[in-house]
N, C-alpha and C positions, 0 to 999 in steps of 0.2 A: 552469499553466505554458503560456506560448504561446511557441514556437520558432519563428523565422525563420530558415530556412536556403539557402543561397545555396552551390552545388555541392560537397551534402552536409553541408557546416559549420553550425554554430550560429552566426547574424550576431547574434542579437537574440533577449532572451529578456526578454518580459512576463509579471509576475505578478498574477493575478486572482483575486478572492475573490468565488468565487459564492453558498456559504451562510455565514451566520452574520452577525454583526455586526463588524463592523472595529474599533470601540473594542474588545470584547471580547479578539478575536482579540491586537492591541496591547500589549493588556495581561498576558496570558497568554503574547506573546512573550517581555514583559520579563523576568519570573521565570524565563526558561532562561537555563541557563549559556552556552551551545554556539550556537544560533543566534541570528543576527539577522536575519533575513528568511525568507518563506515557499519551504517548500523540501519535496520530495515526494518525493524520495531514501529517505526511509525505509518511508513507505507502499509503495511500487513494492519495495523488498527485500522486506519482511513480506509481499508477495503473491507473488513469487516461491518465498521460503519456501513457504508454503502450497501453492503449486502441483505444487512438487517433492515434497512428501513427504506428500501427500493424491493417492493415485491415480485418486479420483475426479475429482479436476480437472484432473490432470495433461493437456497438450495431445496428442492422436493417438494416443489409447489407446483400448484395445478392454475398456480398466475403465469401468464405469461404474454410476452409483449407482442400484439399480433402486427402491428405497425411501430417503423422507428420510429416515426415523430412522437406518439406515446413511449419510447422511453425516454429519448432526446430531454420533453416536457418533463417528465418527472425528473430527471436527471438533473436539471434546470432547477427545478425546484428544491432538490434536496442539497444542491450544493449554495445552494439560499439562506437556505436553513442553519446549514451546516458551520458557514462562512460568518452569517451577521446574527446568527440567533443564539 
């Protein structure tokens, strides 16, 4: 998503497809319900999500992961959470 903004506003908003294939993409648009155009609103939540409630990532914290396996594990766990709860 590329934003043009003209005193603080969205004037203009380009969308571009860096990986994948376009047909692909196209076609795996068609089979949703809900969108019709590429749209990153839900990545951008699901990473918020994750930021919030994994204190390892969390921004300006004095948590932090001193071993992967301790994030791996919470990681694990949050997307547990996240998934079936």
């Amino acid at each position: 998503m590329i934003k043009t903004r003209r005193n603080d506003r969205v004037t203009k908003l380009d969308r571009r497809m860096i990986i994948g294939d376009k047909r692909d993409f196209e076609k795996d648009l068609q089979n949703l319900d809900d969108l019709e155009t590429l749209n990153t609103s839900f990545i951008e939540r699901l990473s918020l999500s994750i930021r919030q409630l994994t204190s390892y990532l969390t921004r300006r914290t004095t948590c932090f992961a001193r071993f992967e396996d301790y994030l791996k594990q919470q990681l694990d766990i949050l997307g547990c959470h996240y998934n079936f709860l």
